[in-house]
DRENDO-1510 file (C-alpha; in Angstrom, 1 decimal, always signed):
<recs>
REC; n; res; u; v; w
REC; 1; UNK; -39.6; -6.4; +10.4 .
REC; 2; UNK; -39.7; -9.3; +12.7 .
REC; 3; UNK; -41.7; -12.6; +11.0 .
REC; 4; UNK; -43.4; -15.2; +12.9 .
REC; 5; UNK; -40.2; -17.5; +13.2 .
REC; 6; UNK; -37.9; -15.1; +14.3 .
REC; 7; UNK; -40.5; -14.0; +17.3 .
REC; 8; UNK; -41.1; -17.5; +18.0 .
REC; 9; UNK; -37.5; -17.6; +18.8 .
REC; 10; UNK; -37.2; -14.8; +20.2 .
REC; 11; UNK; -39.9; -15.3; +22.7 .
REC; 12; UNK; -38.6; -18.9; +23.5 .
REC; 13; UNK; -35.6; -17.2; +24.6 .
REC; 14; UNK; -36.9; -14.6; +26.5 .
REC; 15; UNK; -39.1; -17.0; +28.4 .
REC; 16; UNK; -37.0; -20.1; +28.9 .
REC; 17; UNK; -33.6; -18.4; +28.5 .
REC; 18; UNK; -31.1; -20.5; +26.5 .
REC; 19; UNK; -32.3; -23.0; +24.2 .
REC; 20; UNK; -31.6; -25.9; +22.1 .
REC; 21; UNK; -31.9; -26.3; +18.1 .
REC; 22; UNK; -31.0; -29.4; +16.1 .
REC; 23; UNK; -29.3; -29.6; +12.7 .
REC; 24; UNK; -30.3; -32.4; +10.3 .
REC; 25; UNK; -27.7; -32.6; +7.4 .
REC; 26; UNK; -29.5; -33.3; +4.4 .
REC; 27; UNK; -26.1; -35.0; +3.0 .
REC; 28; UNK; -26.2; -37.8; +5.5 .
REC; 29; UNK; -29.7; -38.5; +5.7 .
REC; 30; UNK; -32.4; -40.0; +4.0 .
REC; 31; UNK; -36.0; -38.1; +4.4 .
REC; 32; UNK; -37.6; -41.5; +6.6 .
REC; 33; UNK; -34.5; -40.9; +8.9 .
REC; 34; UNK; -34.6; -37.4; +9.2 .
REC; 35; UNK; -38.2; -37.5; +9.8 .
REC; 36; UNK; -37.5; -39.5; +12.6 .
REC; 37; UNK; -34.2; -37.3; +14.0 .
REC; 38; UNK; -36.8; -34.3; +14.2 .
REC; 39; UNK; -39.9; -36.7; +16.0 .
REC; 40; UNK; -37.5; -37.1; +18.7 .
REC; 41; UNK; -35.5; -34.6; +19.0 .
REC; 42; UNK; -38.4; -32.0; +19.2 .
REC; 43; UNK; -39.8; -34.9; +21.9 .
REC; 44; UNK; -36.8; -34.5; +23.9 .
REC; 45; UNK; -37.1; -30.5; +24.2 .
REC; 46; UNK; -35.3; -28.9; +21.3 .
REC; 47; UNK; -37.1; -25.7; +20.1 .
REC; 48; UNK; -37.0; -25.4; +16.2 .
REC; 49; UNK; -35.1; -27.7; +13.1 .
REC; 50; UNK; -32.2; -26.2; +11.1 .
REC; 51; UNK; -31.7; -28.2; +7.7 .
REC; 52; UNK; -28.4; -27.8; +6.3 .
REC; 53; UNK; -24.8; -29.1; +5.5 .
REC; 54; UNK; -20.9; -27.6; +4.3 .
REC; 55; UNK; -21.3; -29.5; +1.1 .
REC; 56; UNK; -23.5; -29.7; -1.3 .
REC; 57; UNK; -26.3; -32.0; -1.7 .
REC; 58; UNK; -29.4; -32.1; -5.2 .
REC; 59; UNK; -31.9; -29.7; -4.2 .
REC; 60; UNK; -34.4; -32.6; -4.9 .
REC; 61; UNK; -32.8; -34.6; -2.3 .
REC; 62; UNK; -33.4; -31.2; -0.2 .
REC; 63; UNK; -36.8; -30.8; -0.9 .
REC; 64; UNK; -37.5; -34.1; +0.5 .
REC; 65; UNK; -35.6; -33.8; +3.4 .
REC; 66; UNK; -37.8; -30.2; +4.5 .
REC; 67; UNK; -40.8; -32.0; +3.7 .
REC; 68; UNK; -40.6; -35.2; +5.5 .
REC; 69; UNK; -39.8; -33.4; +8.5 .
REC; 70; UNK; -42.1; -30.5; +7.6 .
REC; 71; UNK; -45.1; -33.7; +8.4 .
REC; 72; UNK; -43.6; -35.2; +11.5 .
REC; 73; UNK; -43.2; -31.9; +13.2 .
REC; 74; UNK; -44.9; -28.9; +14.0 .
REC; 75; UNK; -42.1; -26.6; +15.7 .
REC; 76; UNK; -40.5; -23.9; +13.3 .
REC; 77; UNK; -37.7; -25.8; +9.9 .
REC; 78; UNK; -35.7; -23.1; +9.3 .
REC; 79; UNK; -32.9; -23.8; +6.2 .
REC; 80; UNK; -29.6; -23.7; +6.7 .
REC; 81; UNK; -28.1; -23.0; +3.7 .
REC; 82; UNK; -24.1; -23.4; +2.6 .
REC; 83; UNK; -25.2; -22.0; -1.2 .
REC; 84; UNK; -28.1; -21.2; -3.0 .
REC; 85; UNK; -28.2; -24.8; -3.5 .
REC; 86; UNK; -29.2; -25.1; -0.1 .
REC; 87; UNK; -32.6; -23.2; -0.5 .
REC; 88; UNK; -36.2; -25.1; -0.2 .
REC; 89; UNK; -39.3; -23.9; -0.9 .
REC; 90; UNK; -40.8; -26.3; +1.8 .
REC; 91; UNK; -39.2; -24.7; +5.1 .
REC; 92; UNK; -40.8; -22.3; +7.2 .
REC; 93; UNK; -37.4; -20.1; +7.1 .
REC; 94; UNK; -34.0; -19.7; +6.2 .
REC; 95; UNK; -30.9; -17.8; +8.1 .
REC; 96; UNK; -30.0; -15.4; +5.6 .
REC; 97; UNK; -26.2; -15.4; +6.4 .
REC; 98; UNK; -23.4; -13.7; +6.0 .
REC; 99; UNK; -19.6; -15.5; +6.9 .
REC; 100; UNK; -18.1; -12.5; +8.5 .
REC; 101; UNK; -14.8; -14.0; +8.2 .
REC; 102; UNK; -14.4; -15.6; +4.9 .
REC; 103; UNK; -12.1; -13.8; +2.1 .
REC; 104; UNK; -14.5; -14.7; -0.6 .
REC; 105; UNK; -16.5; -12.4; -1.2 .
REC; 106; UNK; -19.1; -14.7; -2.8 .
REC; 107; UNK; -19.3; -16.0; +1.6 .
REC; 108; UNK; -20.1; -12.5; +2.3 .
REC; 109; UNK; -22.3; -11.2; -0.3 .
REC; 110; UNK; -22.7; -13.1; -3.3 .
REC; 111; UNK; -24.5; -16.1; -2.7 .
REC; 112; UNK; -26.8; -14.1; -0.8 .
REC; 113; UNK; -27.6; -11.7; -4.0 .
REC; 114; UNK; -28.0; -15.0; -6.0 .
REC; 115; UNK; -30.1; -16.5; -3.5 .
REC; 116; UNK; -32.4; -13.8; -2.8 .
REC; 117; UNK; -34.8; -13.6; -5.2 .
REC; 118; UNK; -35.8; -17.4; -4.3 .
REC; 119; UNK; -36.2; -16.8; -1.0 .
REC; 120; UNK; -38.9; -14.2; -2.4 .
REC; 121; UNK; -40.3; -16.2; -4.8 .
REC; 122; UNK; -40.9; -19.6; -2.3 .
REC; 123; UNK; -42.1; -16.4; +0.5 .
REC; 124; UNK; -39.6; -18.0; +2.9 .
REC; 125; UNK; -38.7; -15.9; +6.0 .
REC; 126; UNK; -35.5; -14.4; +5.9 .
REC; 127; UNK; -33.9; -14.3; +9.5 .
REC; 128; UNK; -30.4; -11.8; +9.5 .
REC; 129; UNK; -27.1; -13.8; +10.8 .
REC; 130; UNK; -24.1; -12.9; +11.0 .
REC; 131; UNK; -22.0; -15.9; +10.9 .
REC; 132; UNK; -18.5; -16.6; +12.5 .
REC; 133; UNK; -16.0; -19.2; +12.0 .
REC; 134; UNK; -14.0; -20.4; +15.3 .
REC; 135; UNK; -10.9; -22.6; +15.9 .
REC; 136; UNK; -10.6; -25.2; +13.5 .
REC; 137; UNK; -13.4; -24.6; +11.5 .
REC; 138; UNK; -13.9; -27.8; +10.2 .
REC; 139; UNK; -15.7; -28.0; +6.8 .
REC; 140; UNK; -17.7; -25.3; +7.0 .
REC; 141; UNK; -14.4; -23.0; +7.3 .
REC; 142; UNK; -12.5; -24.7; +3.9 .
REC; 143; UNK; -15.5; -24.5; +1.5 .
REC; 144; UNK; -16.1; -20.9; +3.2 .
REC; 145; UNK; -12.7; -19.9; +2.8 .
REC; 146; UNK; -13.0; -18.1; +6.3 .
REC; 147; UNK; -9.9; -17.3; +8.6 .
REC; 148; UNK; -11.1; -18.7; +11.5 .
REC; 149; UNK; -11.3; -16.7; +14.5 .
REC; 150; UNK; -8.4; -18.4; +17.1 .
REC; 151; UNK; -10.2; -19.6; +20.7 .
REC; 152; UNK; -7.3; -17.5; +22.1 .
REC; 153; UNK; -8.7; -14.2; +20.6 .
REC; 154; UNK; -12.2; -13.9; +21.9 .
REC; 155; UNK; -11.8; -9.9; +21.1 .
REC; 156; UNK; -11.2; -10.7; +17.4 .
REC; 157; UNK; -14.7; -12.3; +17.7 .
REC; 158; UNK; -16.2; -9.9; +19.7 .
REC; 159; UNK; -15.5; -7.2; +17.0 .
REC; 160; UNK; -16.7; -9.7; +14.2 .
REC; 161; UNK; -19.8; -9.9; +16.2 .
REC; 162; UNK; -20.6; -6.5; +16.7 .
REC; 163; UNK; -19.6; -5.6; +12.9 .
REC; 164; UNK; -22.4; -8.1; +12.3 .
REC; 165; UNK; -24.6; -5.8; +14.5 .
REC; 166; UNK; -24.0; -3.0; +13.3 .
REC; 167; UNK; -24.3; -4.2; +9.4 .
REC; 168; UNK; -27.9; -5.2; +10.7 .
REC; 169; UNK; -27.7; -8.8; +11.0 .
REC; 170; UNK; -30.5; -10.0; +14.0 .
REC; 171; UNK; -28.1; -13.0; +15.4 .
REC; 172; UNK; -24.7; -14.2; +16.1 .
REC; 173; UNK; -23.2; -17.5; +15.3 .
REC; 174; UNK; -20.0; -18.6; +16.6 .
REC; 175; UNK; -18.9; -22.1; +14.9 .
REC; 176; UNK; -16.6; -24.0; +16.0 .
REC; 177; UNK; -17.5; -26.7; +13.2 .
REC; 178; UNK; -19.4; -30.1; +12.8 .
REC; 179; UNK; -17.4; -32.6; +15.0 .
REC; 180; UNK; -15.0; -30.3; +16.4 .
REC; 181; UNK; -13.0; -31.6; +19.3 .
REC; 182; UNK; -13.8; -28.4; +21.3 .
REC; 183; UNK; -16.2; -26.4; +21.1 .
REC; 184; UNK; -16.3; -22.6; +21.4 .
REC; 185; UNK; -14.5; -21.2; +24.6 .
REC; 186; UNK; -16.9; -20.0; +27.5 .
REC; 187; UNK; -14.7; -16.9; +28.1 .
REC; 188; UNK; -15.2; -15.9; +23.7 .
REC; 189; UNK; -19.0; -16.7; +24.6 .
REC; 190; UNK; -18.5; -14.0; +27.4 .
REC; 191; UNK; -16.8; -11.5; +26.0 .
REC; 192; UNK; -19.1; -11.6; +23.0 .
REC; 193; UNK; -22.0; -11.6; +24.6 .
REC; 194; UNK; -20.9; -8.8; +26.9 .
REC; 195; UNK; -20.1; -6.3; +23.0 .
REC; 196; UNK; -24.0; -6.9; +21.2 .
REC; 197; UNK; -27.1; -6.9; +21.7 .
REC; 198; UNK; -28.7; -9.2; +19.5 .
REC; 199; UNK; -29.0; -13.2; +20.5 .
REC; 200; UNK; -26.4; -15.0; +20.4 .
REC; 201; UNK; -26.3; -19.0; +18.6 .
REC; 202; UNK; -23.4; -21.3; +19.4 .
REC; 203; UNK; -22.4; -24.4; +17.7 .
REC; 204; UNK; -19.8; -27.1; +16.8 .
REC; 205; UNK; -18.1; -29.5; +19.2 .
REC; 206; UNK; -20.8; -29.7; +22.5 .
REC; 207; UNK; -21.4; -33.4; +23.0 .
REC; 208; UNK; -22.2; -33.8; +26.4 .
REC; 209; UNK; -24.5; -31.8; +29.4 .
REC; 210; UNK; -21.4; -30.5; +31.3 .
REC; 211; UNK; -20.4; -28.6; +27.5 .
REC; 212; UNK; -23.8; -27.9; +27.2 .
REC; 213; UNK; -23.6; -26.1; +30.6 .
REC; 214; UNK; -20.6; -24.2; +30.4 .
REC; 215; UNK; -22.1; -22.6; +26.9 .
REC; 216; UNK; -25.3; -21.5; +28.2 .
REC; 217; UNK; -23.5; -20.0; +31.1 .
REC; 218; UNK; -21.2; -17.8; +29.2 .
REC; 219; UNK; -24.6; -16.3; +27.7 .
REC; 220; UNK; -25.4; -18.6; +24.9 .
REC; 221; UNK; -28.5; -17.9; +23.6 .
REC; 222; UNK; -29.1; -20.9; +21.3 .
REC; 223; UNK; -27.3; -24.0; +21.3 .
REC; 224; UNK; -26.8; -25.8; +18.0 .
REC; 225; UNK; -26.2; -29.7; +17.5 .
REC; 226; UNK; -26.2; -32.0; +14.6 .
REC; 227; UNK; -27.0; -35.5; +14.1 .
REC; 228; UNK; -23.7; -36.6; +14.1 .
REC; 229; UNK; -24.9; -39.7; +16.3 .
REC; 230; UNK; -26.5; -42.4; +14.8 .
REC; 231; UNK; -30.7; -42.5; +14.5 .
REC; 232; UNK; -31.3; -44.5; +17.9 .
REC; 233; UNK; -29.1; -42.0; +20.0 .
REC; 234; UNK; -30.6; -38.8; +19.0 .
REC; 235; UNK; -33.3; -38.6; +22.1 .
REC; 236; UNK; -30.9; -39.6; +24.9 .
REC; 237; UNK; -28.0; -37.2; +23.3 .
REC; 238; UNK; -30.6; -34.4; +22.8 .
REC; 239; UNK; -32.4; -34.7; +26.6 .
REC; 240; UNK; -28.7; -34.7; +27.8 .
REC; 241; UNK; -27.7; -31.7; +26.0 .
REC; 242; UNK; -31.3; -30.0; +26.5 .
REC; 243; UNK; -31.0; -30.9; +30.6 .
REC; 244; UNK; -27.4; -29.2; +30.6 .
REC; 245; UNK; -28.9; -26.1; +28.9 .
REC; 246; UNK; -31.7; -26.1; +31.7 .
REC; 247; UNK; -29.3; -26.5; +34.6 .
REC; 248; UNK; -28.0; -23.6; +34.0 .
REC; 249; UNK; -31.4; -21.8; +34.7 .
REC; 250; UNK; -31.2; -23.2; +38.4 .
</recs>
């Protein structure tokens, strides 16, 4: 069953192809900043908010976050969580993921078993993800545990994706890691994109329009930034990224 986030998405894509989504991280925030992040990213074209971080952060802290941004904007705040830490009653919905390449199997399956029944209880809307650490990995790859997925082996993640599929999952993210130096390769984006059938998300390491560009043309389906930049940059670094998207629609 589709909810009403997951078609919002799914209809953004379908009508204005490749889109952009921006990730607050709760950690390096406070709610008045994020608040602000969202106001202008969302003013500068990006489709939906993802709150979430690699570490952990209180779930008070959390809660505040979701709900300051919750009042400044009106598109879709869908939780992004690295535990069941990570997990706010206030969002609209949360990307109930799986790391496809992590040897824990807590990554795979046993967060999500604890972490379930509160995403019942606060009637949050779970979206399916399969989720793939790339290259480096940064963070998100050490407190996964993941063996990332080398940029020279986009078959390796082709077959992760499609394992995702097939296990049910509704999207695909390929991360290359907060801050990575580069981001994931056009020709994996390709090749993965050519195995499923479900949307693909791709994030880490695109700074700048022409990066933006090259991921949407290898059949991105969203594009994923974080607010890595400080407060006053986030409009002109989001209307770059959001115009490199578009250009590839021309």
């Amino acid at each position: 069953m589709v909810g009403p986030v997951e078609k919002y998405l799914l209809e953004k894509i379908e009508s204005e192809g490749t889109i952009h989504i921006t990730l607050i991280d709760p950690e390096k925030v406070t709610p008045p900043q994020a608040s602000r992040i969202a106001n202008k990213a969302k003013s500068s074209g990006t489709s939906a908010i993802m709150i979430g971080g690699s570490t952990f952060v209180s779930t008070k802290h959390l809660d505040d976050v979701v709900r300051a941004v919750k009042h400044t904007v009106k598109i879709p705040v869908i939780l992004f969580p690295n535990n069941v830490t990570g997990i706010s009653r206030y969002a609209d919905a949360i990307w109930f993921m799986s790391l496809l390449n992590s040897v824990d199997p807590y990554f795979l399956i046993g967060a999500q078993v604890l972490g379930a029944p509160l995403v019942k209880r606060y009637d949050l809307e779970p979206i399916p993800l399969g989720y793939i650490i790339i290259g480096d990995g940064g963070t998100a790859g050490v407190i996964g545990k993941a063996v990332p997925v080398p940029y020279n082996k986009p078959e390796l993640a082709a077959a992760h994706a499609l394992a995702g599929q097939y296990l049910g999952m509704h999207f695909i993210y390929l991360e290359a890691g907060s801050g990575a130096k580069r981001p994931v390769p056009p020709e994996m984006i390709h090749a993965v994109k050519r195995y499923i059938d479900i949307p693909l998300i791709v994030g880490g390491g695109i700074k700048s329009r022409r990066k933006a560009l090259a991921v949407a043309s290898a059949g991105a389906d969203m594009i994923v930034t974080g607010n890595v930049l400080e407060n006053n940059e986030v409009k002109s670094k989001v209307s770059e990224i959001v115009k490199g998207i578009r250009g590839c629609r021309t």
